[in-house]
C-alpha positions as CSV (number, residue, x, y, z in Angstrom):
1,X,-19.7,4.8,14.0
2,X,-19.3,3.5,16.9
3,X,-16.9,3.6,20.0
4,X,-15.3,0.0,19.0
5,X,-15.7,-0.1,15.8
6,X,-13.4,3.3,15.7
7,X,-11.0,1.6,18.0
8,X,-10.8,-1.8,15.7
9,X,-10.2,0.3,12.6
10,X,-7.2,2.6,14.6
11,X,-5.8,-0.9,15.6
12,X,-6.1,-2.3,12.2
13,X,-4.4,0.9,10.9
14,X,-1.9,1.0,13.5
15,X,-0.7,-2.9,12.6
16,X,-0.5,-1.9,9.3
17,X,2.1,1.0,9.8
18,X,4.1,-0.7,12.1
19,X,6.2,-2.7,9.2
20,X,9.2,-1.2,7.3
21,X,8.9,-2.9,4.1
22,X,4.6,-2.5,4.6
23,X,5.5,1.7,4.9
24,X,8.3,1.3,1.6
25,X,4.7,-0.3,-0.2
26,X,2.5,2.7,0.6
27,X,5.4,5.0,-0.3
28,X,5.6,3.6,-3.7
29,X,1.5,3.9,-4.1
30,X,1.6,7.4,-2.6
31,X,4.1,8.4,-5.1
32,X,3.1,6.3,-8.2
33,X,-0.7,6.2,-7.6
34,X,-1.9,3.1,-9.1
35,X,0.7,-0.1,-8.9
36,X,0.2,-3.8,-10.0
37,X,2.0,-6.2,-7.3
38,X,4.8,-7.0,-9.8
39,X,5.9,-3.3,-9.9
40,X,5.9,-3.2,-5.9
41,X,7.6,-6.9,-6.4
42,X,10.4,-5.2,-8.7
43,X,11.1,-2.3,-7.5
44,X,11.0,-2.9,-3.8
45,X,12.9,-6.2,-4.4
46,X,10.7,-8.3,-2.6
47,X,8.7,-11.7,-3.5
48,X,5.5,-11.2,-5.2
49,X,3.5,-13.3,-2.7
50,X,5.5,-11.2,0.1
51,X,4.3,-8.0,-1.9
52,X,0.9,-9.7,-2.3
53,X,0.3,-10.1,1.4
54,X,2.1,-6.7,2.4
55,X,-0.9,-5.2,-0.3
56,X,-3.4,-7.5,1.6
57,X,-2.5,-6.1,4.7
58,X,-2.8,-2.7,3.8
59,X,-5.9,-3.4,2.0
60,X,-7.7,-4.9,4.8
61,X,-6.7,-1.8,6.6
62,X,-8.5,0.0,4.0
63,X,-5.4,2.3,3.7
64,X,-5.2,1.1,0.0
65,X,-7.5,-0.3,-2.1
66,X,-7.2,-2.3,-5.3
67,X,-9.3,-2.0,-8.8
68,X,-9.5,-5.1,-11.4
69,X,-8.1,-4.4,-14.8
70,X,-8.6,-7.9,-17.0
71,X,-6.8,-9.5,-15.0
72,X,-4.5,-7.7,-13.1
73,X,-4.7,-5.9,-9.2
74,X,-4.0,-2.5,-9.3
75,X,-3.5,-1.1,-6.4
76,X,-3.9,2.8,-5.7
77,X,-4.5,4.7,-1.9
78,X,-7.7,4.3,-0.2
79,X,-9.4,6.3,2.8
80,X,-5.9,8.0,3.9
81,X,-8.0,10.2,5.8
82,X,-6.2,8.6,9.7
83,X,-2.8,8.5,8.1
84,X,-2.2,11.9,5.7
85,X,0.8,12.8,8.0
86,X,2.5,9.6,7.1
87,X,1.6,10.3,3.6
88,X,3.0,13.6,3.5
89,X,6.7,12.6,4.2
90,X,6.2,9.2,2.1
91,X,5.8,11.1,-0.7
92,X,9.1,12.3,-0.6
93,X,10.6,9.0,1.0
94,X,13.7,8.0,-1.3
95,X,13.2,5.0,-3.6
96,X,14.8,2.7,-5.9
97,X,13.5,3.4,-9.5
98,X,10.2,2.5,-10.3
99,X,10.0,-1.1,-12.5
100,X,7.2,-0.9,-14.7
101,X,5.5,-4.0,-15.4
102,X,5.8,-5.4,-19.1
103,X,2.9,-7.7,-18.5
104,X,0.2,-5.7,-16.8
């Protein structure tokens, strides 16, 4: 890999942690594993096209990655490899109950 290319993805990474409500999301994934975006929607009490372009974000980061099921997202961690000490104390980050989805 190569010099810039290691520098784009640190930047791309970086972006992507420097959001409140963008480190609650990969709290809730971290701890739950796999979420649709109506359970990040729910129990972050956000919009789901807010919580659908907070996933995007972190997705095009490659920090989380996201599976089809029918016809549902799921969403679950990706190459945490550049972030694991911002994992370690999400996992114990305090959040609101989890909302399972009824629909997906």
């Amino acid at each position: 890999m190569g010099k810039r290319v290691v520098l784009e993805k640190l930047v791309r990474v970086a972006k992507a942690l420097a959001d409140e409500k963008r480190l609650e999301v990969l709290a809730l994934i971290a701890q739950q594993g796999d979420v649709c975006v109506c359970e990040v929607s729910d129990t972050l009490d956000i919009s789901q096209p807010l919580a659908s372009k907070y996933l995007k974000q972190l997705r095009d980061a490659g920090i989380v990655q996201v599976s089809k099921q029918g016809r549902w997202s799921i969403y679950s961690l990706g190459d945490t490899t550049l972030i694991e000490p911002f994992l370690e104390r999400l996992r114990n980050y305090p959040l609101p109950p989890v909302q399972r989805c009824a629909r997906c």
